[in-house]
Structure formats: structure tokens, C-alpha cells
N, C-alpha and C positions, 0 to 999 in steps of 0.2 A: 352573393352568388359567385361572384371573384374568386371567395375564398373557396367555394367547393369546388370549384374547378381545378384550383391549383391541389386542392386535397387528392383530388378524383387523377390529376395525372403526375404527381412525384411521389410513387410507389415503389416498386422494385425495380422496375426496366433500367431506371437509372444506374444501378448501384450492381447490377449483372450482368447487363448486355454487352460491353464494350469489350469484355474478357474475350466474350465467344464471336463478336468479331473483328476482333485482332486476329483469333483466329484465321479466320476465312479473307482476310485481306490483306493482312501482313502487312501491316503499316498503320502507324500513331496517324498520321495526317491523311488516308484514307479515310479509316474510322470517321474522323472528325464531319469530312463530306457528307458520309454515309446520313452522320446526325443532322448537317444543314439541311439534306435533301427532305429527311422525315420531317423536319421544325416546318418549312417552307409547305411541302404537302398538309398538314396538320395546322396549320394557319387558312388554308386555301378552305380547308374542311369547314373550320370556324366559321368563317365568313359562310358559307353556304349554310350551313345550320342555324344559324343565326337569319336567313332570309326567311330559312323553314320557320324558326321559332314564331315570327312574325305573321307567315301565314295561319298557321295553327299553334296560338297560344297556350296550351294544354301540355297537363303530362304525361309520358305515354312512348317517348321517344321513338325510335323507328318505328317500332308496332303500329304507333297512333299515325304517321306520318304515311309509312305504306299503303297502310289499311285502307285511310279512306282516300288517301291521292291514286292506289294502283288498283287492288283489290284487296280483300278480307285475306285471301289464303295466301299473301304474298307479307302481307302486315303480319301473321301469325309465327309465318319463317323469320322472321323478324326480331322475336317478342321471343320465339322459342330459343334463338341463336342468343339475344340478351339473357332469356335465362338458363341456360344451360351453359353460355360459354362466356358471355360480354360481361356477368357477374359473377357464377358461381365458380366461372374457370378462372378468372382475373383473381378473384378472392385466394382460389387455392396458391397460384402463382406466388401471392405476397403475400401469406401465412408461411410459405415452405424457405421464403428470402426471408423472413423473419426467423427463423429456424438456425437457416445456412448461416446466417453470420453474428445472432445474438447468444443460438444452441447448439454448436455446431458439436458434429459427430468428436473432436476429439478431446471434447468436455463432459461431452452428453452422457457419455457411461454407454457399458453394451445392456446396462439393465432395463433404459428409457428406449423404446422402440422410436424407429427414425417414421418421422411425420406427426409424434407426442405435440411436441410444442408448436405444431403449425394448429393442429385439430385443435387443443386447449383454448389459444387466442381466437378460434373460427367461433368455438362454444363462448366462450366470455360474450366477445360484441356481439355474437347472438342475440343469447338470454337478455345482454342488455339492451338490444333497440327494439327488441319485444317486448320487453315488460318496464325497460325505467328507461325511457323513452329521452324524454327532459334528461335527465342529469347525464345521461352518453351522449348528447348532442353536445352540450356543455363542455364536456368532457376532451368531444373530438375537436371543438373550437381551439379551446386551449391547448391539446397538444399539435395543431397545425402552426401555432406561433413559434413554439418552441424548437418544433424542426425546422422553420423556415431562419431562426435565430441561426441553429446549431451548421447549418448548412452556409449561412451565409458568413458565421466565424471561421469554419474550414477553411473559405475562400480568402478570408483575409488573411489567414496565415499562411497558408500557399503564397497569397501575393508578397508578403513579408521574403518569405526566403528564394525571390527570382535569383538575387545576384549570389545565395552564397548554395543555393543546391545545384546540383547536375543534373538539367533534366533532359533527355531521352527522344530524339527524331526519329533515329535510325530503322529501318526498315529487320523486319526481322531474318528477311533472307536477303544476299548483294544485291539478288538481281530479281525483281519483280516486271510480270507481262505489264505492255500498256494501260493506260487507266482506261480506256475507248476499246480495248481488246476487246473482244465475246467472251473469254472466258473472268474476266476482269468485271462486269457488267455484270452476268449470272451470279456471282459471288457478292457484288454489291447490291444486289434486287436483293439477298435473303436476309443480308445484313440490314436494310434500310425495313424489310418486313419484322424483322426483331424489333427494329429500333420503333417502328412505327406502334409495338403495344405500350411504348412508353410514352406515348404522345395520346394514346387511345381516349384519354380521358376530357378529352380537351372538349368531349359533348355532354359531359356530366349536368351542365344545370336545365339542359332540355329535361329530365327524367321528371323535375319537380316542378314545371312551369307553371305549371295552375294553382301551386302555392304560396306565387311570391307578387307583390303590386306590380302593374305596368307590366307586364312578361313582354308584351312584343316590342319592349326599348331594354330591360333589363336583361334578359336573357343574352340577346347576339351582343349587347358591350360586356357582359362579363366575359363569354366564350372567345372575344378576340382578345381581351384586355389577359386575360386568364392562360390564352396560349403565348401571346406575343414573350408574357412576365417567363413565363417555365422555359420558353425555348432558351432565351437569353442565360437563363439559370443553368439548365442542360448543357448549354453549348461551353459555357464556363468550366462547369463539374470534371467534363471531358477532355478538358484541355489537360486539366490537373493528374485525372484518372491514367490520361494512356501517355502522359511523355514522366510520369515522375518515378518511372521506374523500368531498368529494358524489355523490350517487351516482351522478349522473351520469360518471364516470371509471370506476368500477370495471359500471357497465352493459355486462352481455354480456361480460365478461371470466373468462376463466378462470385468471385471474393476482391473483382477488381478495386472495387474502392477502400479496402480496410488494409489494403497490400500497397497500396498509395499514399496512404495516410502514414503508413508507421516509415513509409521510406522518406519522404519529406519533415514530419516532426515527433516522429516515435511513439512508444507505448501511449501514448498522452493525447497524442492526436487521433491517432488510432481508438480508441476510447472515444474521442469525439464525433467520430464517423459513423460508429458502428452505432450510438447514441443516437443521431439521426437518421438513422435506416431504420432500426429500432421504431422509434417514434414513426416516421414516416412511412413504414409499411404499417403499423397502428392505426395509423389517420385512413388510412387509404382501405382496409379492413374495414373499419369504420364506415366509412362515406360510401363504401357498395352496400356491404350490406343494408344500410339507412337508405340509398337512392333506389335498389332493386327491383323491393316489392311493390313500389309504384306502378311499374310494369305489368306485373301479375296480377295486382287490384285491377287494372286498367282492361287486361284480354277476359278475366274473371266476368265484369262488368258488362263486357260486349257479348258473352255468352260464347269463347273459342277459349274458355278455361274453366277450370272445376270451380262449380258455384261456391265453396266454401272457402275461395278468397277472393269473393266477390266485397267491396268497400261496404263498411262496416264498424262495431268497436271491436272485432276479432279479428277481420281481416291482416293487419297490417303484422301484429303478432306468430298467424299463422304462415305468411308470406317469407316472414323473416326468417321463422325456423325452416321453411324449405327450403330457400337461399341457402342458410348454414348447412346444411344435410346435406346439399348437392355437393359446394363446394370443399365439406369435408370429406364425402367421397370419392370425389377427384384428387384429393394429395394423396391420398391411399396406390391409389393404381397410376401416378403422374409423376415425373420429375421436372428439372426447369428449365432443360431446353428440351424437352418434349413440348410442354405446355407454352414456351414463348412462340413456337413455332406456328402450332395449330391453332391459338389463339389470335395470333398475328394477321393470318392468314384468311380467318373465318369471321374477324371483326372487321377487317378491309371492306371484302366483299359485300359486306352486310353496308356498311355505311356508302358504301361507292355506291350501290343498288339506290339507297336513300336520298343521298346528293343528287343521282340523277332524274330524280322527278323535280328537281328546277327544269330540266331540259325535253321535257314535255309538257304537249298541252294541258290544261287543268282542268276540269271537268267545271262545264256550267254551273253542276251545282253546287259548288262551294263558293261560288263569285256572288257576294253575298256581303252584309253590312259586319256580319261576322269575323269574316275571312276575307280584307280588301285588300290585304298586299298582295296580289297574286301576278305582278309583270316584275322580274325583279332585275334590277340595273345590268348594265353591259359589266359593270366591275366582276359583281357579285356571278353571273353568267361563264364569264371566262372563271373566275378561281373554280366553280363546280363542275367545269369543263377541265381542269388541268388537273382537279381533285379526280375525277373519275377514272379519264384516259392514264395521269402515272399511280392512281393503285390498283388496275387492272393491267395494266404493264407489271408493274409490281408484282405482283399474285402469278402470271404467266409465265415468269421469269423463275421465279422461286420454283414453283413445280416442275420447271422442265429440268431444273438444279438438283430437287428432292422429291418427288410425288408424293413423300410417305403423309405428308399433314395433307393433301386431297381425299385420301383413305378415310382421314379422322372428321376432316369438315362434312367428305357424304352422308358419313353415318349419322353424323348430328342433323342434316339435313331430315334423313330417310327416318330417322325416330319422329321428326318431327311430324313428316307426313302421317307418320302410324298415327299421333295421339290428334291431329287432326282430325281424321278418319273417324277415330272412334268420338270425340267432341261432334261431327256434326253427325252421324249416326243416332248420338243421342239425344241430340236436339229432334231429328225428324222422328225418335220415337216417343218422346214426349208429346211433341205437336201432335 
């Protein structure tokens, strides 16, 4: 479960984010904070989901967790924002960073239409965790090794050339406002919400709970063991990424890490980079699509989803191609910092909502032989307290920076409300 964790969150965030905010911070050693602060919130997150997992050992993630700790209709917003945005939007994301830097526009030819080789890779892992199930599971095992390989040789050759490369502090402009400034603050709240979809996955083995032994000890040590590993990983990457070249070059670029690569050890390295993005938006394709339709078997099953992906020997197949269908429709009308944004943003809120039923009462009737972890420590209490309070600072910060991704989160909301509507509509016309 370790391992899909780490699958589930070194995707694309890594290997794009830091371009766009150099951007917006204007400085290498900024940046870097920007990363601490996401690692440290996304550790905090861990541990809280990890008490959840404990209470409710099932799979189901938010949906499952909502549903029956708040209410049905607040579980469903849940379940809808997972499938419409926490997979199918994440999927598109790392199909189209697989594009950007294995097919990029100025190889691709003007014959191959731009978002081809996102859609192709969406259709492959499709077709294959619908129908050859086993051998892409396999598959996805063995290439998370390979990336974690190809990732970790990068780093040792960065560390090979500390003494004879020139790497890059300097701020991109003389003079930058206070770090504690307001307007300083605003710009690190949108950066740390970017940074925070590259940590998003740090909840990945909640989706599968009910599939694995022991869930309520395995579960919360993979999610902390799984984030603690990635942050340490990230925080490294980064160091490499934003001082190995000025930063002016890699400003606004979503190619930060292949522009890193080639300035530290040339065509060669660069080839080695782009290898493990490569691979690791693959894994990560991969591991959504295969964690997804858990979800939608899950709200299927409770009767707040169309009975035909209710659990099943078809179920899981047709879950899968919806998965793929949504999120090939989203590369279509999405680019990548559109979708880091409002994915950022709309997965916070989702999870912060979740985190915070540690912080309320529990309902007697789950206090039960079933469900007895229900009082959870002073530790675990304050991180889903600091988990809450800075990604609802986070989220309030960013919008009053940019409203435009609040536009995109309502809608996804307000659809969600529609096909509620019509779901329980048709429930009381059956009854």
C-alpha cells in the first residue's frame, strides 16, 4: 500500500509546478518554502486520514467517510468532486504532462492534433484496467520501480556535480517585497495550492481499504510512511529543479525539470528526466484510473449513482471507461495551469470538509464493535486542526488572488447538485 501511495502522488505536479511558481514568487528559495509548507500540511493530512481509515475501514474515500459521519448529500459532493475532478481531472492533468514533455509541440508535427498523445495514453490504461486487469496491475508495479530508480539516479548525479556546476540563488528581480508582506502571502497561498495537487495523493490507499488485510494498521502506516518518503523526494527534486539554472529560463515554464536536467548534465541527462516523467505520469495514469471506480462502485451501491456501476463482474470495467471518457474530455477543453489551479483548489476543500469530521461529535450510531476507534489522540486532533484551518486559509487566499478557479469549483459543485436531484427523484419514483 506504500507503494500506491507513492504511485498515487509523484505525477506531474512535480516536474511542472515550480516553473509557474517562480513565477509568482520570484525566487529559488521561496519556491522551496512554498514546497515545505505543502509537504508539512500533507503530512498533517496523512495522519488524519489515517485515524479515518481506522474508524471506517472500507473503501470509499471521502464519499464513504462523509456519507455516513455528516450526511448522504454531503458524501455524494464528495464522491462527485472525486469523480469528476480528484480522478478524472487529475488524470487529464498527467496525460497532457505526459504530452508536454515526452510529445511536445515541437516534435509532434502540426499533422498530430495537440492533446493526441494525452487521449491515446488515457485510452491504453483504460482499455487495460477494464479488461486485462492482472497484467496492468503488474505492469504499473514494475514501472513505479523504474521511475523511482530513474529519479533517484538524477539525484545522484546532481549530487556528483555540487563542486564543478553553478548553481543559481539569485532572485529573479534586485528587489523583492517582504516574505510576511500581504502581497507576498497572496502569491505564496496560490503557489502552495499548486503545490498542494502534487502532494494530493498522499490519500490514495484509503480508496482500496476493503481490499487489503488489517486496513485499520495498514492503511494510516502506508499514508504516513508514503508521504513522509515523497516529501523528502520532492523537497530534493527542487532544490535541483529551481537553483540549476537562472531562473529566469525556467520562469513560467512547465518544462522545469528537463531544462534542469540538460543544464547540469546535457542531452543525456535530460533523456534521463524526461524518462522518469515519462514513466511517472504512466504510473500515476495508471493508479487513478485502477483506484477511481472504487468510488463509483461504492455511491452505485448505496443507490446516489446509476445502478449500472453498481459492484459486480461488469461493474468495475464500466467505471473504468467512465473514468477514461471524463478525463479525456477534460484535456480536450483544459490546459495545465488551468487544471492545476482548479483542481488544487476543489481537492483541498474536499479533503479539509473530510478531515474535519475528526472535529466533530460522531454519531452514536457508529460507536459499535465495528467502528471503535472513534476518540482519536491529541496528536492526530491538532495535525487535522492545522490540516483544516491552513487549507481553508489556503483556498481564501488564492481566490481573493484569482476568483477565476471558484467559477470552476461551483459549477462542479452545481452539476453535482443536478444529478443528485435527479438520482433521488428517481429513487422516490421507483419506491
Amino acid at each position: 500500500m506504500t507503494c500506491v501511495v507513492i504511485a498515487g502522488m509523484i505525477g506531474s505536479g512535480i516536474f511542472t509546478t515550480s516553473g509557474f511558481a517562480l513565477a509568482d514568487l520570484q525566487s529559488p528559495g521561496r519556491v522551496l518554502i512554498a514546497w515545505c509548507v505543502g509537504g508539512l500540511i500533507a503530512l498533517c493530512g496523512a495522519v488524519a486520514y489515517g485515524e479515518l481509515a481506522r474508524r471506517l475501514p472500507q473503501s470509499g474515500g471521502e464519499y464513504l467517510y462523509l456519507s455516513r459521519l455528516v450526511h448522504p448529500f454531503i458524501g455524494f459532493q464528495a464522491g462527485w468532486i472525486s469523480l469528476t475532478v480528484g480522478f478524472s481531472g487529475s488524470i487529464a492533468l498527467v496525460a497532457l504532462t505526459f504530452e508536454e514533455y515526452i510529445v511536445p509541440a515541437e516534435i509532434r508535427g502540426s499533422w498530430l492534433p495537440a492533446g493526441s498523445a494525452a487521449i491515446a495514453i488515457i485510452a491504453v490504461f483504460g482499455f487495460g484496467h477494464a479488461f486485462l486487469v492482472k497484467f496492468f496491475a503488474a505492469l504499473q508495479n514494475a514501472i513505479v520501480g523504474i521511475k523511482l530508480f530513474a529519479l533517484i539516479s538524477f539525484l545522484v548525479i546532481a549530487a556528483s556535480r555540487i563542486s564543478t556546476h553553478v548553481w543559481h540563488w539569485e532572485p529573479v528581480a534586485e528587489t523583492l517585497p517582504p516574505l510576511f508582506a500581504w502581497s507576498t502571502l497572496l502569491t505564496m497561498s496560490t503557489s502552495v495550492m499548486f503545490i498542494s495537487l502534487s502532494y494530493a495523493g498522499f490519500n490514495t490507499s484509503i480508496y482500496a481499504a476493503s481490499e487489503v488485510s488489517d486496513p485499520d494498521r495498514t492503511i494510516p502506516r502506508s499514508l504516513i510512511l508514503g508521504t513522509v518518503l515523497v516529501t523528502v523526494l520532492y523537497l530534493l527534486l527542487n532544490l535541483v529543479f529551481v537553483t540549476a539554472t537562472p531562473a529566469t529560463k525556467i520562469l513560467g515554464s512547465p518544462r522545469v525539470a528537463s531544462i534542469a536536467a540538460e543544464a547540469i548534465g546535457g542531452a543525456s541527462l535530460e533523456l534521463l528526466i524526461r524518462t522518469a516523467i515519462g514513466l511517472g505520469t504512466l504510473t500515476s495514469v495508471a493508479g487513478m484510473i485502477m483506484v477511481g471506480p472504487r468510488v463509483i462502485s461504492r455511491m452505485a451501491d448505496d443507490g446516489v449513482f446509476f445502478a449500472a456501476f453498481r459492484t459486480g463482474p461488469n461493474s468495475i470495467p464500466r467505471s473504468v471507461l467512465l473514468q477514461a471518457s471524463l478525463a479525456a474530455s477534460l484535456v480536450l477543453v483544459s490546459n495545465l495551469k488551468d487544471l492545476l489551479g482548479f483542481l488544487g483548489a476543489t481537492l483541498s476543500l474536499s479533503s479539509a470538509l473530510t478531515v474535519a469530521t475528526l472535529l466533530i461529535p460522531v454519531r452514536n450510531s457508529l460507536a459499535n464493535d465495528t467502528y471503535p476507534a472513534l476518540r482519536p489522540s491529541l496528536i492526530t486532533l491538532a495535525a487535522a486542526m492545522f490540516y483544516v484551518l491552513s487549507t481553508l486559509v489556503l483556498i481564501a487566499m488564492m481566490l481573493r488572488h484569482d476568483w477565476h478557479d471558484l467559477i470552476r469549483t461551483a459549477t462542479t459543485l452545481i452539476c453535482g447538485v443536478v444529478v443528485w436531484l435527479l438520482m433521488t427523484g428517481s429513487r422516490r419514483t421507483q419506491g
